[in-house]
C-alpha atoms as one frame of an Amber mdcrd trajectory, in Angstrom:
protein
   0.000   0.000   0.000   3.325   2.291  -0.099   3.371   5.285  -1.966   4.191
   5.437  -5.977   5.826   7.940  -8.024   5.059   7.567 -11.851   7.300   5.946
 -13.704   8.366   5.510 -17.971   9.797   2.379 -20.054   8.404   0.559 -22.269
   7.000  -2.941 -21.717   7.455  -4.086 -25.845  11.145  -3.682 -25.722  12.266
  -7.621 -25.626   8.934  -8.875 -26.873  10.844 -10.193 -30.190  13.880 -12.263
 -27.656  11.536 -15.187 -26.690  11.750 -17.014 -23.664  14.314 -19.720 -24.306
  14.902 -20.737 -20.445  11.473 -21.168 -19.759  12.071 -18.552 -17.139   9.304
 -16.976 -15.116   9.910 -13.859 -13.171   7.832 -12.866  -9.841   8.875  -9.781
  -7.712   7.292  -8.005  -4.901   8.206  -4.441  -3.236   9.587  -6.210   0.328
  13.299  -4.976  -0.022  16.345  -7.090   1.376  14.846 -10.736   2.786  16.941
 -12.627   5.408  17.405 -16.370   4.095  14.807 -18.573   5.963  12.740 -21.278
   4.431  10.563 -22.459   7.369   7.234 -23.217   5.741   5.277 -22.625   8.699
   6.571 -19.064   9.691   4.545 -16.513   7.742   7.418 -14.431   8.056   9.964
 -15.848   5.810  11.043 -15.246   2.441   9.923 -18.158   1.372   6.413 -17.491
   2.586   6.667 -13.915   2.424   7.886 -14.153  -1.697   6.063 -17.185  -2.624
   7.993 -19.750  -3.343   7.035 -21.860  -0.384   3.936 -22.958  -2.984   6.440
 -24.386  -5.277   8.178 -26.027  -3.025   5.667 -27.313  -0.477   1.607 -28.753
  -1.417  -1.210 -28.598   0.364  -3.744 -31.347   1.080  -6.531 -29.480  -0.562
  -6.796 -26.799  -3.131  -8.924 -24.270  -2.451 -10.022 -21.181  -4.229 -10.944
 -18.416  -1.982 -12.694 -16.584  -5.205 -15.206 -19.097  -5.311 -15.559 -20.100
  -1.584 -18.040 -22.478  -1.919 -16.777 -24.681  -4.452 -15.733 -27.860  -2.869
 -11.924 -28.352  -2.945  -9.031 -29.242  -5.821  -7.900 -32.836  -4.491  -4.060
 -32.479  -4.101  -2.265 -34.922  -1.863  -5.568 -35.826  -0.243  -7.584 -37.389
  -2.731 -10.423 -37.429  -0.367 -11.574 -36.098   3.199 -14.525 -37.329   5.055
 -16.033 -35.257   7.796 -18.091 -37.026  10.392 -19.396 -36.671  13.927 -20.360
 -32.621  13.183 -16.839 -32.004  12.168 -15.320 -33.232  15.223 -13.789 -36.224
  13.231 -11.960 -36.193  10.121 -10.517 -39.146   7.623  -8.267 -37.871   5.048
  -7.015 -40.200   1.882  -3.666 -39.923   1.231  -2.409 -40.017  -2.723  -0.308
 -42.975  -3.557   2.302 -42.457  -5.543   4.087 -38.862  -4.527   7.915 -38.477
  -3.375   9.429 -35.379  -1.982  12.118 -33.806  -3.804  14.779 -36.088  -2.225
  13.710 -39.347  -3.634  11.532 -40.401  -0.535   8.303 -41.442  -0.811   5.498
 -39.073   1.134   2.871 -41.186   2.874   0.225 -40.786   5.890   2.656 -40.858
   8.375   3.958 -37.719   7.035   0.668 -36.376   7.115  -0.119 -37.396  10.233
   3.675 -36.206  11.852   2.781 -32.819   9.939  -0.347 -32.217  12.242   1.616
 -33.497  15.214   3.775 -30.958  14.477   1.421 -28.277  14.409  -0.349 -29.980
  17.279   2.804 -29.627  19.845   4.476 -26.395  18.157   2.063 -23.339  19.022
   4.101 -20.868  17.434   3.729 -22.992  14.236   0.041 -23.419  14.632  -1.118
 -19.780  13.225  -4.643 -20.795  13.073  -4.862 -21.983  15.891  -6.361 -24.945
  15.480  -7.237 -27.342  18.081  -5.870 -30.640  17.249  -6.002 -33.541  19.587
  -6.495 -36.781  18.127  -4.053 -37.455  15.256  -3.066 -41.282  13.877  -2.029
 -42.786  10.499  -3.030 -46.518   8.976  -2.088 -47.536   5.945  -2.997 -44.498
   3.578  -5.613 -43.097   5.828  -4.497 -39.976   8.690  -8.142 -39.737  11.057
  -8.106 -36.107  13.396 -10.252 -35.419  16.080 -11.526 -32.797  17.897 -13.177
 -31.726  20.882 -15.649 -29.323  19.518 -16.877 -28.952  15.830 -14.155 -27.890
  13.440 -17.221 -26.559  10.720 -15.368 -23.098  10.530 -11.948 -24.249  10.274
 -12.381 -26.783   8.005 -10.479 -25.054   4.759  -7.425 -24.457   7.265  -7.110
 -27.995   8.189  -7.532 -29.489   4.626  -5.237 -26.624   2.998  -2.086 -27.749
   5.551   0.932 -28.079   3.912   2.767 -31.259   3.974   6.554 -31.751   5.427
   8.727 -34.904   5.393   8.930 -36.379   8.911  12.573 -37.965   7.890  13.665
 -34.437   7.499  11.553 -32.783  10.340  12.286 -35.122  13.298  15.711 -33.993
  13.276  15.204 -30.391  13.419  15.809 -29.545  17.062  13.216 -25.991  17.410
  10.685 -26.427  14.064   9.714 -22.672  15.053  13.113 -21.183  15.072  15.016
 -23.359  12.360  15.774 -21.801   9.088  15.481 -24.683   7.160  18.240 -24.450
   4.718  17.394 -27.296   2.157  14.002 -26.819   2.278  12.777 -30.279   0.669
   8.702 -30.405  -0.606   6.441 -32.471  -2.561   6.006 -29.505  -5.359   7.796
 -29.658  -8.781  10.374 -26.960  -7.653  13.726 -27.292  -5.925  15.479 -24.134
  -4.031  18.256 -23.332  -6.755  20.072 -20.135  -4.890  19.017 -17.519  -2.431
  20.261 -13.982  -2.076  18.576 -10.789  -0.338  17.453  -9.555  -3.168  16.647
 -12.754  -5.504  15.607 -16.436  -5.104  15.528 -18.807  -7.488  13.335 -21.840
  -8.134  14.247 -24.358 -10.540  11.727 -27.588 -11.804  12.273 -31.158 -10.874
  12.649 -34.417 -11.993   9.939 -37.109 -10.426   6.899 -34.710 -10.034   4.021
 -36.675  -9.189   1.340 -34.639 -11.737   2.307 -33.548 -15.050   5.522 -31.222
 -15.087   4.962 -27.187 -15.908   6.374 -25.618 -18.933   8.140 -23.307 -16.624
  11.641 -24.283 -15.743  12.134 -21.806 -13.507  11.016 -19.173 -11.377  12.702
 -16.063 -10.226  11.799 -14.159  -6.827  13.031 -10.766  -6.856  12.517  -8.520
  -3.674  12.348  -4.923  -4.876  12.827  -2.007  -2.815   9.634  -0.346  -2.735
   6.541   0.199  -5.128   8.134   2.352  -7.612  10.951  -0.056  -8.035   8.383
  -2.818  -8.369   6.627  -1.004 -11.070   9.468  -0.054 -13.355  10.311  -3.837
 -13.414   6.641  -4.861 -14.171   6.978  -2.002 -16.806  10.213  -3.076 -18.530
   9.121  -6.412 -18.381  11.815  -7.650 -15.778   9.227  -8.787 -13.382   6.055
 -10.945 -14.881   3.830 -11.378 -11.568   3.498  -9.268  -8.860   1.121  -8.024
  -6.274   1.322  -4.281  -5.858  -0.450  -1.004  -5.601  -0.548   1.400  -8.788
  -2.144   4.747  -7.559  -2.646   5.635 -11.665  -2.313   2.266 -13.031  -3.478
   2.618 -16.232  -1.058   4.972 -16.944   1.617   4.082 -15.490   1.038   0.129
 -16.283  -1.705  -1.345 -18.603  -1.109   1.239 -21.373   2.870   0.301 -21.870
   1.576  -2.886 -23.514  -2.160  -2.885 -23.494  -1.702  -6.438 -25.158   0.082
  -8.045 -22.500   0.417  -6.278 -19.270  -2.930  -7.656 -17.157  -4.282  -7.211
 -13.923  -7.172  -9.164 -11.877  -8.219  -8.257  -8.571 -11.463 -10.228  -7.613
 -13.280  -9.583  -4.259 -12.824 -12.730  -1.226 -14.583 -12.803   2.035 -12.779
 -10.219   3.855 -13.234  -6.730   4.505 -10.855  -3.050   4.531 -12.960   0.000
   6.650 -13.499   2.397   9.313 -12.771   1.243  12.640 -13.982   3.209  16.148
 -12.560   2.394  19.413 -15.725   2.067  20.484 -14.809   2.271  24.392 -14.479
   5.827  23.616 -17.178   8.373  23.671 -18.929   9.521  21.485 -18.026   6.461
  19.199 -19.496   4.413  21.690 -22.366   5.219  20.221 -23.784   3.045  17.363
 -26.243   5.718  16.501 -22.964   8.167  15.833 -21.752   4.910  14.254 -24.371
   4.160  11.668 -24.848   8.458  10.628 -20.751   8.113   9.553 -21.384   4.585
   7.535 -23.974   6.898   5.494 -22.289   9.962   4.291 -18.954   7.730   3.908
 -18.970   7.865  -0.234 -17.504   4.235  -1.231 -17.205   5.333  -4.441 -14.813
   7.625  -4.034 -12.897   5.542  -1.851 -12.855   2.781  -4.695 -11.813   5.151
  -7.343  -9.456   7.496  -5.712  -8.439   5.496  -3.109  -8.023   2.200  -4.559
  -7.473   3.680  -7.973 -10.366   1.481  -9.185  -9.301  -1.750  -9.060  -7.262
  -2.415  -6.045  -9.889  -3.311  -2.972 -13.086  -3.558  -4.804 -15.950  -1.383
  -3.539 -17.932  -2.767  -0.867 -21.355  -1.153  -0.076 -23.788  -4.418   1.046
 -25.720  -3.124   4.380 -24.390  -6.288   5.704 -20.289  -5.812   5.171 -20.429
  -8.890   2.948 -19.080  -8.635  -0.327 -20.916  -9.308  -2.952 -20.453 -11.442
  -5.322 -18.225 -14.167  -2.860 -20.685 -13.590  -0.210 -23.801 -13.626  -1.795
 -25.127 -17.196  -0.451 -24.464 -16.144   2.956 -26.474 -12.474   2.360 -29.854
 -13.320   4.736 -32.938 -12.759   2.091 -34.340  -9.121   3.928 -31.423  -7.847
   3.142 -30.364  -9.111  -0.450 -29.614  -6.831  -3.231 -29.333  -3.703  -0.130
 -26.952  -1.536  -0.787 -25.382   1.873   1.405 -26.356   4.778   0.075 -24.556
   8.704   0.763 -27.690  10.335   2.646 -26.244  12.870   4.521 -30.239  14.606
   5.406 -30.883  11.312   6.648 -27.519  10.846   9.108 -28.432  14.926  10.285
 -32.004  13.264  10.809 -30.702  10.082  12.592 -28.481  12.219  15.264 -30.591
  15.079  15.881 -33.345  12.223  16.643 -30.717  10.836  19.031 -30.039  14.361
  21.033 -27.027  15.657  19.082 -27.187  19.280  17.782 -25.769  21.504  15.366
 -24.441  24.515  15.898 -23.678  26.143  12.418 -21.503  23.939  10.709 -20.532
  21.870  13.786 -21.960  18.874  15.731 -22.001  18.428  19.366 -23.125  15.697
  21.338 -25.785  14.910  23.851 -23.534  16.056  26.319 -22.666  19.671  24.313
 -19.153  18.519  23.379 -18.310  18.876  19.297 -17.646  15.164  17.819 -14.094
  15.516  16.735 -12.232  12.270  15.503  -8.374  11.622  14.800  -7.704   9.187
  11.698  -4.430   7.647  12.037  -2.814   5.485   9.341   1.178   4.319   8.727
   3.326   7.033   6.214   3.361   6.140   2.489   0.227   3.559   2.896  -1.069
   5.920  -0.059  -4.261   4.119  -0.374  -5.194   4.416   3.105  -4.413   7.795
   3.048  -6.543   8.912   0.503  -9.195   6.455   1.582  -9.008   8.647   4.894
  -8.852  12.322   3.670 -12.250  11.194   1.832 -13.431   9.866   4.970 -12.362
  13.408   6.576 -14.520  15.430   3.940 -17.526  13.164   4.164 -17.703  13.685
   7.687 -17.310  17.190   7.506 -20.653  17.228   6.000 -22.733  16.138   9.265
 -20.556  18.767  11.340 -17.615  16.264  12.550 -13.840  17.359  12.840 -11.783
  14.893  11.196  -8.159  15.220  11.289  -5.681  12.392   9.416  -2.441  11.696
  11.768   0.410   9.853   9.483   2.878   7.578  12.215   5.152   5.646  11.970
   4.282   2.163  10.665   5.628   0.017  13.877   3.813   2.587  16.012   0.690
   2.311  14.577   0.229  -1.385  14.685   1.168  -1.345  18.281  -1.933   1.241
  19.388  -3.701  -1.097  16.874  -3.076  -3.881  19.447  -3.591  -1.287  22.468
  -6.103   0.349  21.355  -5.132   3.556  21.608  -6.667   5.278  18.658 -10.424
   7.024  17.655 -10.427   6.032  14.192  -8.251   3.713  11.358  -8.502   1.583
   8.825  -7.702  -1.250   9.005  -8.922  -5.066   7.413 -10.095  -8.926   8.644
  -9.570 -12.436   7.994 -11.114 -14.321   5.093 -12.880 -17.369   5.060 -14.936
 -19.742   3.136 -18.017 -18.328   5.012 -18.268 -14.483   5.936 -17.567 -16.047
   9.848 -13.750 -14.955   9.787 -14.465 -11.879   9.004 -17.167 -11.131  11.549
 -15.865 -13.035  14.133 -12.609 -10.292  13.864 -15.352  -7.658  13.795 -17.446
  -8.674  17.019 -16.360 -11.904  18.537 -16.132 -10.617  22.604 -14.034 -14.129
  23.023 -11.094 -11.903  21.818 -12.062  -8.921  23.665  -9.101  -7.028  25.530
  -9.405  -3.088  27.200  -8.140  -0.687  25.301  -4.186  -0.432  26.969  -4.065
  -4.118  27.141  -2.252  -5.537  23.762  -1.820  -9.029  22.348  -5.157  -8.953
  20.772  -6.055 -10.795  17.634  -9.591  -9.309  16.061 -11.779  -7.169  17.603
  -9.427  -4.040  17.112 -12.764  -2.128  17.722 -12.756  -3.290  21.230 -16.658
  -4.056  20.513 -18.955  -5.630  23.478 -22.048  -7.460  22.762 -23.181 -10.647
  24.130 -25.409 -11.699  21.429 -22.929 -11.421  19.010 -20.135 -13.900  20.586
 -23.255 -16.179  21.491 -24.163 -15.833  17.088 -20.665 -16.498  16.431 -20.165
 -19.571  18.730 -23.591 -21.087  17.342 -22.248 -20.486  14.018 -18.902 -22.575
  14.920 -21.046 -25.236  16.826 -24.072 -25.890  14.905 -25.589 -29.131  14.712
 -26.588 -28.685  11.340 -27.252 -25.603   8.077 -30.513 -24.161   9.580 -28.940
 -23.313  12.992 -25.851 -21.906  11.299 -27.942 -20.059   8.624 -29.953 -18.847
  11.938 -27.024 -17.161  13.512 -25.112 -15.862  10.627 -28.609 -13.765   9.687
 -28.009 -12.653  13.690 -24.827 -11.417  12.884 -26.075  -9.183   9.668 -28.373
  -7.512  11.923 -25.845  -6.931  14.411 -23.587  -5.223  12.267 -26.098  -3.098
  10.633 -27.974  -1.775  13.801 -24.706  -1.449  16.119 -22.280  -0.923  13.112
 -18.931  -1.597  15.374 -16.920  -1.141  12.127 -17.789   0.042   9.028 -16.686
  -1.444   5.710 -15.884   0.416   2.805 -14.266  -2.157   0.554 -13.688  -5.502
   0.187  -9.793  -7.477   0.407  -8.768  -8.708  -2.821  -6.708 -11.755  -3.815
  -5.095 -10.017  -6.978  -2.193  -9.685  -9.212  -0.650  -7.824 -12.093   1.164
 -10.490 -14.899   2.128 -10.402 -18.255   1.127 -12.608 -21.063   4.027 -11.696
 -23.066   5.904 -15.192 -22.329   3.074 -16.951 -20.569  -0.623 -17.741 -21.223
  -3.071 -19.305 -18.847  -3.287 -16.725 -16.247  -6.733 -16.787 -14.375  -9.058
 -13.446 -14.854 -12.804 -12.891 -14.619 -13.468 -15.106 -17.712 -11.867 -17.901
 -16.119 -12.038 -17.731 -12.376  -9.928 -21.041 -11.225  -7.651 -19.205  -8.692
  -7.309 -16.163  -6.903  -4.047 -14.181  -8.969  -1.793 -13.340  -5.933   1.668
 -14.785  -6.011   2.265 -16.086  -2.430  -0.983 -17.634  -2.089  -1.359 -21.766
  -2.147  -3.100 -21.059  -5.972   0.149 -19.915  -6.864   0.885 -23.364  -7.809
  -2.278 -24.235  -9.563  -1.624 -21.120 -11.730   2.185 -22.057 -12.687   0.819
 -25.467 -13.500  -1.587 -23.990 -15.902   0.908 -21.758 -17.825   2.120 -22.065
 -21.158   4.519 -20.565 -23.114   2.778 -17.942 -25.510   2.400 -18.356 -29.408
């Protein structure tokens, strides 16, 4: 979300040289990495550029821009959920070997979830395994309670070789220097600034027509950009302020971007411990004179977080079997007579230009957001002018970027913005929203969700129905609790939806996935970065 100058070049100028190598170039705008391939620690390079998809599988392929679609068999062929999801059998392919020769079977399956079981710091989910054993191809988990909501992040785990694994002394600190996978890819070389996949011999599906794949770590966005421009980087996932511009007009034939909407939300959070924003009525007069439209056009630059205006925060289209049937097809609408009409009718005044609460004290509000997130930036000076219309001060504060996520996790701020979780089911992201389970006082940090420091009781009771249900009814029950929850009390409010997106070239490679062919989100470090290599082929 850094800031972007504009930048020249041409993207046509080695469009005649061919790709003889096979090569395929990914970058992102990270700057120097530090060499650690630990699969399981977000925080490496190899999870943080990507390459941990070529290297590693997963059990299940899933594609987070059609949530509901049931799951890619990988190196489960088949999972079996029983007992209300406290009790799951997964089928292990026959037939796979990791990239030293040794065959992968259920006990590395099953020594993968003991790992995560035992290892806290490795378990990011948090999932709460218990029961874990292997027979012949067959791993079984169990649970204590119903595992309906985390069922994509059990199925998605990656797989690691126990023969390799049982040695390492501290899985959550090891830097895993031969990192060694079921994927097609082998770890070739890695420097700060590039690492370097190469393909294998003994793949267990058909091999890609890429050979090999090139991470390179650019300094910032405008570095990023010029490479995407010039054709030195083919993949990326980056913000373009002026994109068109800047990007898609250097080689309107090749240079492509996709940015489709998933389950999770970016928007206005409140403290709402602090007056006035304790107030939902305050709450739900900002949500309508915010204009999304502006947000999504100047602040995302029109493509980058997709618009989001449902009543209910879902977006639409990903969420649209989850949308309750009162309010289907609802949309937020700028009606700044009817926010005036909505506080006055709740004892606030104007004076002038100026609003002042019950109490006679004018509604100020201080935006903070990181230096150079550009998009959040503009998304907040719009937010500023919006709410100048219903009498509110609004002032944006830039900090530094460290600083800000700690009174994130403290609370100690009026007003950001700031994102949620995605799911298969729009549960992730309300559950960060209004799950009181994860409640913490504002001053008291380690929190995870619930930035907003929002209380309500029927809420966490919706949520844990939600995760618990017995069966579809119940769970459709609660989740249409939780729409009218957000909409009456408004703890947060969302403005656009979190995209799973990429820029890429077709110059060298075809097969990319866009809105005419949906099979996998476009992003570069997620899982579906290795369904999407496996599609490619070399252009015409």
């Amino acid at each position: 979300m850094g800031g972007l100058t504009a930048c020249g070049g041409s993207g046509s100028s080695n469009a005649a040289q061919g790709n003889p190598d096979a090569v395929l170039n990914v970058g992102k705008p990270d700057g120097p990495q530090s060499e650690n391939n630990n699969p399981f620690l977000e925080t490496s390079a190899l999870s943080n550029m990507g390459y941990r998809w070529m290297i590693y599988e997963p059990l299940v392929m899933h594609n987070r821009v059609k949530p509901q679609e049931p799951g890619k068999p990988w190196l489960a062929t088949k999972w079996d959920w029983a007992d209300n999801y406290k009790k799951l059998v997964l089928t292990i392919r026959d037939g796979v070997k990791f990239s030293d020769g040794q065959p992968m079977t259920a006990e590395d399956v099953a020594y993968t979830f003991q790992l995560l079981r035992d290892n806290k710091a490795l378990n990011v989910d948090a999932v709460p395994y218990k029961d874990i054993a292997a027979a012949g191809n067959q791993v079984t988990l169990g649970f204590e309670s119903s595992q309906f909501v985390n069922q994509l992040k059990i199925l998605q785990t990656l797989v690691v070789p126990k023969h390799v694994w049982q040695g390492i002394k501290d899985p959550a600190l090891d830097t895993v220097k031969n990192p060694i996978g079921t994927g097609p890819y082998t770890l070739k070389s890695a420097t700060p600034q590039t690492m370097i996949v190469v393909r294998r011999d003994g793949y267990w599906q058909e091999a890609p027509k890429v050979k090999e794949i090139r991470y390179t770590s650019y300094t910032d966005n405008n570095a990023q950009v010029n490479a995407l421009v010039s054709g030195a980087s083919e993949w990326s996932f980056v913000f373009i302020p002026n994109y068109k511009a800047v990007y898609t007009s250097k080689d309107p034939q090749h240079y492509k971007l996709w940015f489709p909407a998933q389950l999770a939300v970016h928007g206005l959070w409140f403290n709402t411990e602090k007056a006035p924003w304790n107030d939902a009525k305050l709450r739900q007069a900002v949500s309508k004179v915010i204009n999304r439209d502006d947000i999504f056009n100047q602040g995302e630059a029109g493509y980058f977080y997709p618009k989001n205006d449902q009543v209910t925060g879902i977006p639409t289209p990903a969420g649209d079997p989850f949308i309750a049937p009162q309010y289907k097809g609802q949309t937020v609408q700028v009606d700044v007579p009817g926010a005036k009409a909505l506080l006055t009718g709740a004892g606030y005044k104007f004076t002038g230009d100026k609003l002042a609460d019950p109490s006679g004290k004018p509604v100020a509000i201080k935006l903070t957001v990181p230096s150079g997130w550009s998009d959040y930036i503009t998304d907040l000076e719009i937010i500023k002018d919006n709410l100048a219309q219903i009498g509110i001060t609004a002032t944006v504060e830039k900090m530094n970027q460290d600083a800000w996520i700690k009174s994130v996790d403290t609370g100690d701020f009026e007003g950001l913005m700031h994102w949620t979780n995605d799911g298969a089911t729009p549960y992730d992201m309300y559950r960060d929203v209004m799950d009181g389970n994860r409640y913490k006082p504002t001053g008291q940090g380690g929190i995870n969700g619930n930035y907003g420091r929002f209380k309500n009781d029927e809420a966490t009771k919706a949520l844990e129905t939600y995760a618990n249900a017995e069966d579809d009814a119940a769970r459709t029950a609660a989740m249409a609790t939780l729409q009218k929850i957000m909409i009456d009390q408004q703890p947060m409010i969302p403005t656009s939806a979190a995209n799973s997106g990429g820029e890429y070239s077709t110059k060298n490679w075809t097969g990319w996935p866009d809105e005419a062919n949906p099979y996998a989100p476009a992003q570069p470090t997620l899982r579906n970065a290795l369904d999407i290599v496996l599609h490619l082929k070399p252009s015409a």
